[in-house]
TORKOL-4160 file (C-alpha; in steps of 0.2 Angstrom, whole numbers, padded with zeros to 4 digits, m for minus):
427
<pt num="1" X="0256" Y="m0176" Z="0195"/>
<pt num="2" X="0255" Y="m0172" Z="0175"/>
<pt num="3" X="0243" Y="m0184" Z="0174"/>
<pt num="4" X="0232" Y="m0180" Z="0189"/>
<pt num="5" X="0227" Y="m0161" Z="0182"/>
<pt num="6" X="0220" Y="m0166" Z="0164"/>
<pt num="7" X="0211" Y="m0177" Z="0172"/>
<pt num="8" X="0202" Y="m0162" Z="0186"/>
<pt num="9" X="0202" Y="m0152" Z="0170"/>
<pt num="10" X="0191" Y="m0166" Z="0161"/>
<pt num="11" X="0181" Y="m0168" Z="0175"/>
<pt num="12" X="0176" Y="m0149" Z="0176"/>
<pt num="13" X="0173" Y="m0148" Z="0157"/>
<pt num="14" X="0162" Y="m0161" Z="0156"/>
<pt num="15" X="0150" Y="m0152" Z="0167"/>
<pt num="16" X="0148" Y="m0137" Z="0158"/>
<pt num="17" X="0133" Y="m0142" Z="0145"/>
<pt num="18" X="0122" Y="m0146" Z="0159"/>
<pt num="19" X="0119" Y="m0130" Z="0166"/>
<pt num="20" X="0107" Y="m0116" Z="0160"/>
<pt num="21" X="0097" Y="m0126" Z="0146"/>
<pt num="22" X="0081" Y="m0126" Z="0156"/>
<pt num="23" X="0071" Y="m0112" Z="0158"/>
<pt num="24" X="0061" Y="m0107" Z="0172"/>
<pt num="25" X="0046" Y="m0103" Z="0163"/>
<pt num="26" X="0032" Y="m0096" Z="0171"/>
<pt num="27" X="0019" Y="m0105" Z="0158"/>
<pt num="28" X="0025" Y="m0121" Z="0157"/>
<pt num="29" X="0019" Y="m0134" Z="0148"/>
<pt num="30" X="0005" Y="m0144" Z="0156"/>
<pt num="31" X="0006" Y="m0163" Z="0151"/>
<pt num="32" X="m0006" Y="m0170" Z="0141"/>
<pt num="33" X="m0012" Y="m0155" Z="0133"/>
<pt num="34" X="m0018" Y="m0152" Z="0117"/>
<pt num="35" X="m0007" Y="m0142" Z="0103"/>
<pt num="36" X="m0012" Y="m0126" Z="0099"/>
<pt num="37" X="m0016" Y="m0122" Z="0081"/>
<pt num="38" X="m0017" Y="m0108" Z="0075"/>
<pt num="39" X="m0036" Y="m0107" Z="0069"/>
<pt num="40" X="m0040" Y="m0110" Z="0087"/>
<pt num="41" X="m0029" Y="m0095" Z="0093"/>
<pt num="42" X="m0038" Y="m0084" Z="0082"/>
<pt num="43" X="m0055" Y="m0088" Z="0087"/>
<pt num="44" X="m0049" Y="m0090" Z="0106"/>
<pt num="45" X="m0042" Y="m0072" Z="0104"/>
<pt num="46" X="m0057" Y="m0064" Z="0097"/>
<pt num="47" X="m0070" Y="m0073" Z="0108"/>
<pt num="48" X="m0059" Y="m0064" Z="0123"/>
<pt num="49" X="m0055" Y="m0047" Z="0117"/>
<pt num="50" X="m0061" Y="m0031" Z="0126"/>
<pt num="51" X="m0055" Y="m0020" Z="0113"/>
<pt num="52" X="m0069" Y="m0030" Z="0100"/>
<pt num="53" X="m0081" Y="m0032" Z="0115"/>
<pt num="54" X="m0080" Y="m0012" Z="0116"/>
<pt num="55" X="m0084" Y="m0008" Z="0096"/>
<pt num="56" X="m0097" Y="m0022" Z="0096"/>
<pt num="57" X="m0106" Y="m0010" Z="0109"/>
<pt num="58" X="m0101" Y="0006" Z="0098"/>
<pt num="59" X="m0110" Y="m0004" Z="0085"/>
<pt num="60" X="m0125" Y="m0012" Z="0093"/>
<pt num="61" X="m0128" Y="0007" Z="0101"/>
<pt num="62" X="m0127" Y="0018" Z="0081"/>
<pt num="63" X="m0139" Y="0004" Z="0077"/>
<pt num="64" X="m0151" Y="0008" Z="0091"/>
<pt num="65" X="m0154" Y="0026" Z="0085"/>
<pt num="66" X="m0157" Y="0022" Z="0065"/>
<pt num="67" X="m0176" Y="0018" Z="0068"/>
<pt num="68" X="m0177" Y="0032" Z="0080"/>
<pt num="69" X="m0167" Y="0047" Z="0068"/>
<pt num="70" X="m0180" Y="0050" Z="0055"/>
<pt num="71" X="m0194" Y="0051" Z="0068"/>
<pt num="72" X="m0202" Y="0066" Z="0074"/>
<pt num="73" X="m0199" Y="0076" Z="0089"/>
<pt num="74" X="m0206" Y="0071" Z="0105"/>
<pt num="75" X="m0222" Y="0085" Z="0107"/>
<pt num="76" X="m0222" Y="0097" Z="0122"/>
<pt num="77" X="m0236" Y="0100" Z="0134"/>
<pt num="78" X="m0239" Y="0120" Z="0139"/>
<pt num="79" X="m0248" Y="0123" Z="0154"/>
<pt num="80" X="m0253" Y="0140" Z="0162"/>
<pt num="81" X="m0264" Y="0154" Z="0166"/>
<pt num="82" X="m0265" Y="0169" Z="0151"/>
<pt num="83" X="m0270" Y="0186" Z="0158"/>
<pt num="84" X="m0267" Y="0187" Z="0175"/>
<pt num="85" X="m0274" Y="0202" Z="0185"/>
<pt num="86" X="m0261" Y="0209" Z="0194"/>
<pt num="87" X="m0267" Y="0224" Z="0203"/>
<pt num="88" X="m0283" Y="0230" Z="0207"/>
<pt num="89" X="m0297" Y="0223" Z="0218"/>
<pt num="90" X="m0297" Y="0205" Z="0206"/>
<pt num="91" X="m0277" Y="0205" Z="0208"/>
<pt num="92" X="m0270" Y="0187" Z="0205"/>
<pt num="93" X="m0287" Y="0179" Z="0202"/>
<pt num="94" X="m0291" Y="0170" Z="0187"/>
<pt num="95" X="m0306" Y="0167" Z="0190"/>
<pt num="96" X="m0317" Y="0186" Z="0189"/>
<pt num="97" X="m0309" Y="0195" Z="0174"/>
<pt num="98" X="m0315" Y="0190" Z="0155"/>
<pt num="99" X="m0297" Y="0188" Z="0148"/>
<pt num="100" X="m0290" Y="0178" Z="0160"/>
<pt num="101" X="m0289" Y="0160" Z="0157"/>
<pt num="102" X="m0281" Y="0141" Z="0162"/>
<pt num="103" X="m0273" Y="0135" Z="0147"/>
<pt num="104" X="m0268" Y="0117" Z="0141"/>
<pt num="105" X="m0260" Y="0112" Z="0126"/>
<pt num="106" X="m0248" Y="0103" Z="0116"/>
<pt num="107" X="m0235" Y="0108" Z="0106"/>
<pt num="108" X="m0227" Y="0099" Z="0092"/>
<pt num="109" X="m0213" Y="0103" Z="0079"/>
<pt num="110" X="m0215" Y="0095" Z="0062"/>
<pt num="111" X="m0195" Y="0097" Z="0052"/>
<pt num="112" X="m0198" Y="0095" Z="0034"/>
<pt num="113" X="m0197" Y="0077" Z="0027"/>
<pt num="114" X="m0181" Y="0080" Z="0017"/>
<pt num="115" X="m0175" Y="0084" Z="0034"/>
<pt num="116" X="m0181" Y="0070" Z="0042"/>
<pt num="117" X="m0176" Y="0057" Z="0029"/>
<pt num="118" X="m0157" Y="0064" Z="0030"/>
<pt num="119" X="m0156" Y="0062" Z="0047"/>
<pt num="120" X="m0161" Y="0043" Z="0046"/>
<pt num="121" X="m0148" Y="0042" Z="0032"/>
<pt num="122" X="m0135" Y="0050" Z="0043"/>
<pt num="123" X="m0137" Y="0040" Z="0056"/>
<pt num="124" X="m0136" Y="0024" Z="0044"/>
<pt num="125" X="m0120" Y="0032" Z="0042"/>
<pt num="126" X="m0115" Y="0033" Z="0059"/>
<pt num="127" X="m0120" Y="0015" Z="0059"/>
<pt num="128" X="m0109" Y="0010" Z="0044"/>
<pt num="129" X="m0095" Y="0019" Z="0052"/>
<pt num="130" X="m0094" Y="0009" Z="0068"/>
<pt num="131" X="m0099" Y="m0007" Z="0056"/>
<pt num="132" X="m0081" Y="m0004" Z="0045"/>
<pt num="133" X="m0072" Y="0000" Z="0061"/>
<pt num="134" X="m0078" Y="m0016" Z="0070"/>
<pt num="135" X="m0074" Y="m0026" Z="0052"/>
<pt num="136" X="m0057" Y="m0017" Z="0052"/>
<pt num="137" X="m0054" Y="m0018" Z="0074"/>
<pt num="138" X="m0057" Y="m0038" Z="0068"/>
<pt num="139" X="m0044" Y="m0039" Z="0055"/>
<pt num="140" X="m0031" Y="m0030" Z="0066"/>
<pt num="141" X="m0032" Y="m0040" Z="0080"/>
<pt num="142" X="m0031" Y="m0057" Z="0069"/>
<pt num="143" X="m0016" Y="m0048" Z="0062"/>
<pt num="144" X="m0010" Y="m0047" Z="0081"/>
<pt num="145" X="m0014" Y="m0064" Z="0086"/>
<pt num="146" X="m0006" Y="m0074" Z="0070"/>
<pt num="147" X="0008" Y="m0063" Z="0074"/>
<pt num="148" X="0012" Y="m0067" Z="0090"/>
<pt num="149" X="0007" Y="m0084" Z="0088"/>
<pt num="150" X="0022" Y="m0086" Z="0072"/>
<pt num="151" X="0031" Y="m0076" Z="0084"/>
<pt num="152" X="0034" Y="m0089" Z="0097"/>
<pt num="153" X="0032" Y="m0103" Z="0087"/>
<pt num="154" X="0049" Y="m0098" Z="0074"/>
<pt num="155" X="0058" Y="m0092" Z="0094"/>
<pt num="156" X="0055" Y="m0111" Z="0098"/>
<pt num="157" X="0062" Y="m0117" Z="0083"/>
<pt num="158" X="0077" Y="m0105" Z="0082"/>
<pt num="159" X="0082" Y="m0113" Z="0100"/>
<pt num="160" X="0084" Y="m0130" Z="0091"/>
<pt num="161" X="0099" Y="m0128" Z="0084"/>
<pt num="162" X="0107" Y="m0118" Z="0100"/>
<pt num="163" X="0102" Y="m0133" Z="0109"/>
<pt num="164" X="0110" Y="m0146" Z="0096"/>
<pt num="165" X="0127" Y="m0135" Z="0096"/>
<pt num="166" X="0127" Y="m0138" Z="0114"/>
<pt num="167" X="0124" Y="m0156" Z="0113"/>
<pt num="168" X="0137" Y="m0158" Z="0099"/>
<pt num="169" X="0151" Y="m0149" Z="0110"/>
<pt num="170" X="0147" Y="m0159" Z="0122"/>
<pt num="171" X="0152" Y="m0175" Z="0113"/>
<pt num="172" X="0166" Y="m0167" Z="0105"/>
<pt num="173" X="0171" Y="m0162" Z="0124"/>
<pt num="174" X="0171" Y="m0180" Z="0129"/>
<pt num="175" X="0180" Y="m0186" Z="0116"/>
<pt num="176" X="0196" Y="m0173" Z="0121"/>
<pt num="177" X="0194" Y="m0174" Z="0138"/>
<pt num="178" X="0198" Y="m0194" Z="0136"/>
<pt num="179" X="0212" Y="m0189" Z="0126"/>
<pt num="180" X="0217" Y="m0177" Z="0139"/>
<pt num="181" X="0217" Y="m0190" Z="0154"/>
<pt num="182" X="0226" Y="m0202" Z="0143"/>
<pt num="183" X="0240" Y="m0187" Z="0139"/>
<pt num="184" X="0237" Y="m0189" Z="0119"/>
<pt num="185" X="0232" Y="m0169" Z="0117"/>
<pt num="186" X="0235" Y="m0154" Z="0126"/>
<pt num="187" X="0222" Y="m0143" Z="0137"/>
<pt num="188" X="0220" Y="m0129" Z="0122"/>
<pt num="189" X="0208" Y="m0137" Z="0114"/>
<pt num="190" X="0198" Y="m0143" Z="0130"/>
<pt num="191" X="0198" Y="m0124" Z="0135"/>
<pt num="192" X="0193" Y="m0117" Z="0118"/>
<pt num="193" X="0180" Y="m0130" Z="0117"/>
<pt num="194" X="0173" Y="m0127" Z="0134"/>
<pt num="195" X="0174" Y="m0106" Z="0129"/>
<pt num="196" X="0164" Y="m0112" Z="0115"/>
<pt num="197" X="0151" Y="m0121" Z="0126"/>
<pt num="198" X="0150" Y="m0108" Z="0137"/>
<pt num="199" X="0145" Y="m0096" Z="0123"/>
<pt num="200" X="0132" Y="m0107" Z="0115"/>
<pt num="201" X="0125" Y="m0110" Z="0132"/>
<pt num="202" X="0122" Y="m0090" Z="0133"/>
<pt num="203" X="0115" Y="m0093" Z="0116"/>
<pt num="204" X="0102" Y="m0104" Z="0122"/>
<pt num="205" X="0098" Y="m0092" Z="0139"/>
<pt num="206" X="0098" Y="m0076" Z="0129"/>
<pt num="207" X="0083" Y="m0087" Z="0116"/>
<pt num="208" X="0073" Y="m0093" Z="0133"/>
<pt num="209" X="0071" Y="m0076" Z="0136"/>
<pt num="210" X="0065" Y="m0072" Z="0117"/>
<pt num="211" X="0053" Y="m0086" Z="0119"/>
<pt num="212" X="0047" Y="m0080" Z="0137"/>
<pt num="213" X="0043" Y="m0062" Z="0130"/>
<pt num="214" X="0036" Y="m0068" Z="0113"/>
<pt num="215" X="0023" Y="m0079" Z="0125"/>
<pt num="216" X="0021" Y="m0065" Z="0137"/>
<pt num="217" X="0014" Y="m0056" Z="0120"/>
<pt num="218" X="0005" Y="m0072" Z="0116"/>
<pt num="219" X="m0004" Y="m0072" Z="0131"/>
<pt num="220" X="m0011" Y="m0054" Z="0130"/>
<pt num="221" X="m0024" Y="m0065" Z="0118"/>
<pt num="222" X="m0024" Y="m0082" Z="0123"/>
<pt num="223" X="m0023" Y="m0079" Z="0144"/>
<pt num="224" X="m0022" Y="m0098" Z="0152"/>
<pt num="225" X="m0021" Y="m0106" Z="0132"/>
<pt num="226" X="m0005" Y="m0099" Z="0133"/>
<pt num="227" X="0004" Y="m0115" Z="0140"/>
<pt num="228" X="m0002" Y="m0125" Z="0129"/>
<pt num="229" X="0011" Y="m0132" Z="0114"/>
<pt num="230" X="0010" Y="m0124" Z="0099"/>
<pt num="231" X="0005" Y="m0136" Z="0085"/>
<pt num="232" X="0012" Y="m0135" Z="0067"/>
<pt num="233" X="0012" Y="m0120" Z="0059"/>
<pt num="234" X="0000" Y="m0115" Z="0045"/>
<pt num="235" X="0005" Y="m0115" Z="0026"/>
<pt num="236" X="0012" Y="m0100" Z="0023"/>
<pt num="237" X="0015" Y="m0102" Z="0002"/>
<pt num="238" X="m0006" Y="m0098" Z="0000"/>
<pt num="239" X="m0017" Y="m0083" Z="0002"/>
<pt num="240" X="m0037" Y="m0085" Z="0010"/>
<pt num="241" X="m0036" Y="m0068" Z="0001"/>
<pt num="242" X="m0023" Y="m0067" Z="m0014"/>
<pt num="243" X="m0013" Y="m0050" Z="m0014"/>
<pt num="244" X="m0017" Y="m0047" Z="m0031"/>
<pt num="245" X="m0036" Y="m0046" Z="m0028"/>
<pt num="246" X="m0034" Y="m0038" Z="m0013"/>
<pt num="247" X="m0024" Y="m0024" Z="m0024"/>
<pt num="248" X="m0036" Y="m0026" Z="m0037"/>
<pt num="249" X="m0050" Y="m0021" Z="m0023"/>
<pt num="250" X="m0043" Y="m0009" Z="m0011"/>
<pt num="251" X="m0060" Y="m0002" Z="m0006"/>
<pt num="252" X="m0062" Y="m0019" Z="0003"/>
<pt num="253" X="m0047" Y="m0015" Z="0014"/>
<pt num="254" X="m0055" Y="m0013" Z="0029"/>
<pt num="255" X="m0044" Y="0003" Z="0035"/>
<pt num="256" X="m0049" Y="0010" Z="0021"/>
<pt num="257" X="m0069" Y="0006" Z="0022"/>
<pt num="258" X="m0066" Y="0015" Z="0037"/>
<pt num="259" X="m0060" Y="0032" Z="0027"/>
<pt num="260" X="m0075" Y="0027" Z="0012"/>
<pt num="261" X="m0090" Y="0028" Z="0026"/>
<pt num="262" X="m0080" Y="0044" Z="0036"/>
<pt num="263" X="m0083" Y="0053" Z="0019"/>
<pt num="264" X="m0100" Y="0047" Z="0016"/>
<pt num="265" X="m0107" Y="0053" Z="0032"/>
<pt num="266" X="m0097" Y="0070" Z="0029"/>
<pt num="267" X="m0108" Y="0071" Z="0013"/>
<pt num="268" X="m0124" Y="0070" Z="0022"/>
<pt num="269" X="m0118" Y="0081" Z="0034"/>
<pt num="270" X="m0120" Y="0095" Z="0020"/>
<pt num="271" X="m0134" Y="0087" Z="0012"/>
<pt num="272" X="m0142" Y="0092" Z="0030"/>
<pt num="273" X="m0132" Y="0108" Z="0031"/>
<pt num="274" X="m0141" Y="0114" Z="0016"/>
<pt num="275" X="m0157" Y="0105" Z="0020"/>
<pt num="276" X="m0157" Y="0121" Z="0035"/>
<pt num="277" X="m0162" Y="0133" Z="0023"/>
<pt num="278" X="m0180" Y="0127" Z="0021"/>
<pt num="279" X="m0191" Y="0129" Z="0032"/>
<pt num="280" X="m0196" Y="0117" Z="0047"/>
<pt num="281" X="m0216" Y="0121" Z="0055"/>
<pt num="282" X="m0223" Y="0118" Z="0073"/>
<pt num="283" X="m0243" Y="0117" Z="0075"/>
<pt num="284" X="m0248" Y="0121" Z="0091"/>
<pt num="285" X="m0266" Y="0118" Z="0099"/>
<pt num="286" X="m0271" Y="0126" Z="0117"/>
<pt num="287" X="m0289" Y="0127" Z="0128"/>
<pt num="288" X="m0294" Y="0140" Z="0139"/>
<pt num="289" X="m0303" Y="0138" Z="0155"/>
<pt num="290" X="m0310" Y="0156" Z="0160"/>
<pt num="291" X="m0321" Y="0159" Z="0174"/>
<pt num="292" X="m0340" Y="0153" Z="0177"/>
<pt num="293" X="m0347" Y="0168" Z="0168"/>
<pt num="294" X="m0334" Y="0167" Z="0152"/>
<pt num="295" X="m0335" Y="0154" Z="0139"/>
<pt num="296" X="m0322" Y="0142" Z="0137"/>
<pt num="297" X="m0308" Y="0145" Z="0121"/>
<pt num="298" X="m0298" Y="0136" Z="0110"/>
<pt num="299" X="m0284" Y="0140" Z="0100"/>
<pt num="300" X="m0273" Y="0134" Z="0084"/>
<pt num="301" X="m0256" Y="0142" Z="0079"/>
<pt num="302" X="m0245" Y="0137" Z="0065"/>
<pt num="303" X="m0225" Y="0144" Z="0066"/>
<pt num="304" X="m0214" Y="0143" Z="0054"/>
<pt num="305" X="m0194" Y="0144" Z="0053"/>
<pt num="306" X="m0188" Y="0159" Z="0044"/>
<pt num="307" X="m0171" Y="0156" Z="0040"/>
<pt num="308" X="m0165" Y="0176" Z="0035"/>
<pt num="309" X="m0146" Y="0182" Z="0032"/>
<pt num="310" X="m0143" Y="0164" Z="0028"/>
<pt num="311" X="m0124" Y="0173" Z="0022"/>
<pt num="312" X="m0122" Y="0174" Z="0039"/>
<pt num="313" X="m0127" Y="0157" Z="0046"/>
<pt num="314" X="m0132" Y="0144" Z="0036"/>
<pt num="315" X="m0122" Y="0147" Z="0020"/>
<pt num="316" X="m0108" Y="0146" Z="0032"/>
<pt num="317" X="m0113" Y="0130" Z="0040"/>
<pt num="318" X="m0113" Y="0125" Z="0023"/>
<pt num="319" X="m0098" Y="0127" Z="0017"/>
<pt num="320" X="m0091" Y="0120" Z="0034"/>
<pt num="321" X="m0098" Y="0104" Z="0030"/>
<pt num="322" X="m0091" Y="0105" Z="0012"/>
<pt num="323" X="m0073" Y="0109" Z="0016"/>
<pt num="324" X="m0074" Y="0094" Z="0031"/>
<pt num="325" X="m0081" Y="0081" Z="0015"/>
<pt num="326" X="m0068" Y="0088" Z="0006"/>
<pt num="327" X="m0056" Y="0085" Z="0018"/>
<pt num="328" X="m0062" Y="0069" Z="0023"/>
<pt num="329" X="m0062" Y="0064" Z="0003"/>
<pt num="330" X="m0042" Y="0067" Z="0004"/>
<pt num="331" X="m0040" Y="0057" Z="0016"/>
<pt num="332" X="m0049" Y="0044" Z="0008"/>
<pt num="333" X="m0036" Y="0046" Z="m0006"/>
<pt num="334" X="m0022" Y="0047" Z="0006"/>
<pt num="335" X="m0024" Y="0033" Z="0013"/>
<pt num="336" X="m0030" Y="0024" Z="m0002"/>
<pt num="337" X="m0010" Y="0027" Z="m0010"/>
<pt num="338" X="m0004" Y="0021" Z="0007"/>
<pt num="339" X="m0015" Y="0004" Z="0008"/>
<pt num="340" X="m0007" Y="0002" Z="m0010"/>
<pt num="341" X="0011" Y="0005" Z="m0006"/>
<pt num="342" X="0008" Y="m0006" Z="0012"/>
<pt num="343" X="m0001" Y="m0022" Z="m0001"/>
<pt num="344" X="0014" Y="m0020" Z="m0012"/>
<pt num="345" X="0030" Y="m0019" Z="0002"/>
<pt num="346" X="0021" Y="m0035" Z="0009"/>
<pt num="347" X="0020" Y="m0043" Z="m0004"/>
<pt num="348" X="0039" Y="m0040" Z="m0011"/>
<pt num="349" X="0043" Y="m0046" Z="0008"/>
<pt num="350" X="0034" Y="m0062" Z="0006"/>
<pt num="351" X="0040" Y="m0067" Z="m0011"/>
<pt num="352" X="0060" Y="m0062" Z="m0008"/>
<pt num="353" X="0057" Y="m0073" Z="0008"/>
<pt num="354" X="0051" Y="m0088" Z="m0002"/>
<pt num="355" X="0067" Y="m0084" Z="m0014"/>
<pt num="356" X="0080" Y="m0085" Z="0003"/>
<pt num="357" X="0071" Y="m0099" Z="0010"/>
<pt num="358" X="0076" Y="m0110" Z="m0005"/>
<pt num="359" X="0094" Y="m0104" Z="m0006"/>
<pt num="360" X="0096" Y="m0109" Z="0011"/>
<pt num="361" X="0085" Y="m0127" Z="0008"/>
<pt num="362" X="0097" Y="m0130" Z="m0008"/>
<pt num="363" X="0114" Y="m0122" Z="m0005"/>
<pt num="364" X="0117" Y="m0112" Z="0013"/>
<pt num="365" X="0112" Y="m0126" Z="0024"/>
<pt num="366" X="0122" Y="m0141" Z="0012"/>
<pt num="367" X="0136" Y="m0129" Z="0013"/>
<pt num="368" X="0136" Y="m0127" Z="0030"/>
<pt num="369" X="0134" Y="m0146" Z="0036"/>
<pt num="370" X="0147" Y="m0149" Z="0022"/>
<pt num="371" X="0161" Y="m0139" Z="0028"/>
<pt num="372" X="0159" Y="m0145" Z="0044"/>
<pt num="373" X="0161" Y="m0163" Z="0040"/>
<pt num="374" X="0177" Y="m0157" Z="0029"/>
<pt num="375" X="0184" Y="m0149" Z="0046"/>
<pt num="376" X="0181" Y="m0164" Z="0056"/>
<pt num="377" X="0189" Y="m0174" Z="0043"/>
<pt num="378" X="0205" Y="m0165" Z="0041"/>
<pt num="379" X="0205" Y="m0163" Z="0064"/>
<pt num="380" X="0201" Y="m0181" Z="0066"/>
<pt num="381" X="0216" Y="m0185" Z="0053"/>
<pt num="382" X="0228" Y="m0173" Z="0060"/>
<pt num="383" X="0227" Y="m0162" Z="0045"/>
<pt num="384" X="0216" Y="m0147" Z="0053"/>
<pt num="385" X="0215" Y="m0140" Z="0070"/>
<pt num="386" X="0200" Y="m0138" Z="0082"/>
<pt num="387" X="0197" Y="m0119" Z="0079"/>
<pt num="388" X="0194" Y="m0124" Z="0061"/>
<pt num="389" X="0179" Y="m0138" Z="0066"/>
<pt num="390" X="0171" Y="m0124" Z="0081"/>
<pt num="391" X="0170" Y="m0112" Z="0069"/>
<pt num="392" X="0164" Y="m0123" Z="0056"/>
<pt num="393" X="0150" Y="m0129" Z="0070"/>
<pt num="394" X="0148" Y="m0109" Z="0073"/>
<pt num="395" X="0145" Y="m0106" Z="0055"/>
<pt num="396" X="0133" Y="m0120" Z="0053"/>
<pt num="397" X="0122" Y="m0114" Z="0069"/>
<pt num="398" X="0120" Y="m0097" Z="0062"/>
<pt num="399" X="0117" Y="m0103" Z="0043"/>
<pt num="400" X="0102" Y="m0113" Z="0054"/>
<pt num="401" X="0097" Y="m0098" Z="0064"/>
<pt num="402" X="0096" Y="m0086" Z="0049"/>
<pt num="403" X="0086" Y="m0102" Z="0039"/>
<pt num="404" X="0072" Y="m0099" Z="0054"/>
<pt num="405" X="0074" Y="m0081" Z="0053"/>
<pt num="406" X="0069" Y="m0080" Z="0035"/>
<pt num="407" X="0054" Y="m0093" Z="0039"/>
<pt num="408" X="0049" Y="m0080" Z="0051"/>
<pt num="409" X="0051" Y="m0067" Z="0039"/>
<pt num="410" X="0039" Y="m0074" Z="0026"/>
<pt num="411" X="0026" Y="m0078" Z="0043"/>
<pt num="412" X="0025" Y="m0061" Z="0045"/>
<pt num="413" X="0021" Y="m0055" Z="0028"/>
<pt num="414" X="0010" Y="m0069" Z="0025"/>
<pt num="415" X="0000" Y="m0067" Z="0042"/>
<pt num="416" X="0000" Y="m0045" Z="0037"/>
<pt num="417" X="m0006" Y="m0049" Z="0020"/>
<pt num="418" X="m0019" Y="m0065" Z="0024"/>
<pt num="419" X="m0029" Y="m0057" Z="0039"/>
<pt num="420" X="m0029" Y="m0042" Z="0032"/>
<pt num="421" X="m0046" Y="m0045" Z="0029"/>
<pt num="422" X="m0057" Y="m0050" Z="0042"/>
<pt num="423" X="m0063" Y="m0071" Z="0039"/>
<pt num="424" X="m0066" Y="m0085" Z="0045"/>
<pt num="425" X="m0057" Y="m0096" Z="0036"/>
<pt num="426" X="m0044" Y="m0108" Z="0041"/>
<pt num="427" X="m0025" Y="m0101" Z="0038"/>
């Protein structure tokens, strides 16, 4: 009767590392597929992406209207009848009294060239403006796409070791439930082994759902490619772009491209602002049909703009525009110091990351498997318990964990810092 209990207590323990280490996971992997690389993810990405599609029009519209900005204004056609008797015995006809007339003409307004040449350089600017924010629209969504991408590929890996703690418990298991059955070791150590599986198999579930969200994100920009296996990642110890020449040429820094063209266009703003105190001239030419008896006229006017007061409209127009170039001139220096300080965090992140990552290659990991072998050593020959070897396993799994979290960590700062141009080089 003793004997008959371990044995159902064995039994029941040895199932426990078969449940929950499969996840149902609505993008499973097709067979046969091809890895993913990274490269391809950035160009499957961009080739899908409303939110580039959308600047691409912004910018394929600013450039539709540069020819057309410096070119003068459509002219106007005047039709009517000049002189029209209103009363009388000839009342509302055109065609019996001298002075009145049908009249036909055009009309067309001639600004000044200055004028005209500022608008085709403003709307460059427009033009240059959409063109930085498509370049910097680019950049961001690479930065998005590595991202996420690095994201589920370091989730992956950092369900390795849960998985192997499981497996290793298992063995373990087995090896004390045979002791159990054959009455050599108590049922403490079975139940504090089978606690221990328990708890690494919510390990493993709590990671599925890390990977399931981090593909969820993954797909945002890949759709369907989603379910394909992610292929190795990319080196993450070299820059397409080094920092150092990146901070050595903030002005490339797309964001802050963005913030040079804003201030360039507010400078032509008050180019054209002061541009409205000369004057802008209109010819107008007109013929006048009168009646059988009358001859025909033609006429020729000349008008010009009289800007007058100009303290009371265009000087203030003028300083407007001078107050928003000196505001967008701030900013361009704002965001200048924080491009700087971003380049420079990033950059401390990815080389303490590097540091960690070989502490944990040449002594946490070593460690770690180390002591573990020492307590299965002193368990196995009577001189250590269990608690000492799970916690020992314990130890080890997270010293592994925290080895792929750093990985991860240095992913990040790399991918921030190497896309943060836009290019087309492989990472």
């Amino acid at each position: 009767m003793v004997s008959a209990l371990p044995r159902r207590l064995a039994r029941s323990l040895v199932c426990f590392c078969s449940i929950g280490l499969t996840p149902a996971a609505p993008f499973a992997h097709a067979a046969g597929t091809d890895p993913l690389p990274l490269a391809e993810a950035l160009k499957i990405g961009e080739k899908s992406s409303p939110r580039l599609a959308a600047q691409g029009a912004a910018l394929a519209a600013a450039r539709e209207l540069v020819p057309r900005a410096g070119e003068l204004p459509d002219p106007k056609l005047r039709i009517g009848v000049e002189n029209l008797p209103v009363n009388g015995a000839d009342r509302l006809r055109y065609d019996t009294d001298f002075m009145t007339m049908r009249r036909i003409g055009l009309v067309q307004d001639f600004p000044n060239g200055e004028k005209r040449k500022l608008r085709g350089e403003r709307a460059a600017r427009e033009r240059d403006v959409e063109a930085s924010n498509l370049a910097a629209q680019r950049a961001g969504i690479q930065r998005e796409i590595a991202l996420a991408w690095l994201e589920l590929y370091f989730a992956q890996q950092a369900r390795t070791p849960l998985v192997e703690l499981v497996g290793e418990l298992q063995l373990q298991l087995d090896t004390v439930s045979a002791a159990i059955a054959a009455g050599r070791q108590n049922t403490a150590d079975a139940l504090a082994l089978r606690g221990a599986g328990v708890a690494a198999q919510d390990r493993v579930i709590e990671q599925d759902r890390s990977i399931e969200r981090a593909r969820y994100s993954l797909a945002v920009w890949l759709r369907d490619d989603v379910s394909r296996p992610l292929a190795g990642p990319p080196d993450t110890t070299r820059f397409d772009h080094p920092p150092t020449a990146l901070l050595a040429n903030l002005h490339e820094h797309p964001d802050q491209r963005v913030y040079i063209e804003r201030e360039a266009l507010a400078r032509t703003d008050v180019a054209l602002a002061a541009n409205s105190k000369k004057s802008d001239w209109s010819l107008e030419v007109l013929y006048g049909q009168r009646g059988p008896a009358f001859d025909n006229m033609i006429s020729v006017m000349v008008s010009f703009d009289l800007p007058w007061q100009a303290e009371k409209r265009q000087d203030r127009d003028l300083a407007a525009k001078r107050l928003l170039a000196d505001q967008a001139q701030a900013q361009v220096e704002e965001a200048r110091r924080m491009h700087e300080a971003e380049l420079r965090g990033l950059y401390a992140d990815w080389q303490t990351a590097g540091v960690r990552m070989e502490r944990f290659e040449k002594l946490l990991l070593p460690l770690a498997r180390e002591r573990v072998a020492a307590a299965l050593a002193a368990y196995r020959g009577g001189r250590g318990d269990l608690a000492m070897v799970l916690e020992a396993r314990r130890s080890e799994a997270e010293a592994r964990l925290a080895s792929v979290q750093v990985q991860l960590e240095r992913a990040r700062a790399w991918a921030k810092l190497n896309f943060l141009l836009p290019h087309e080089g492989q990472p």
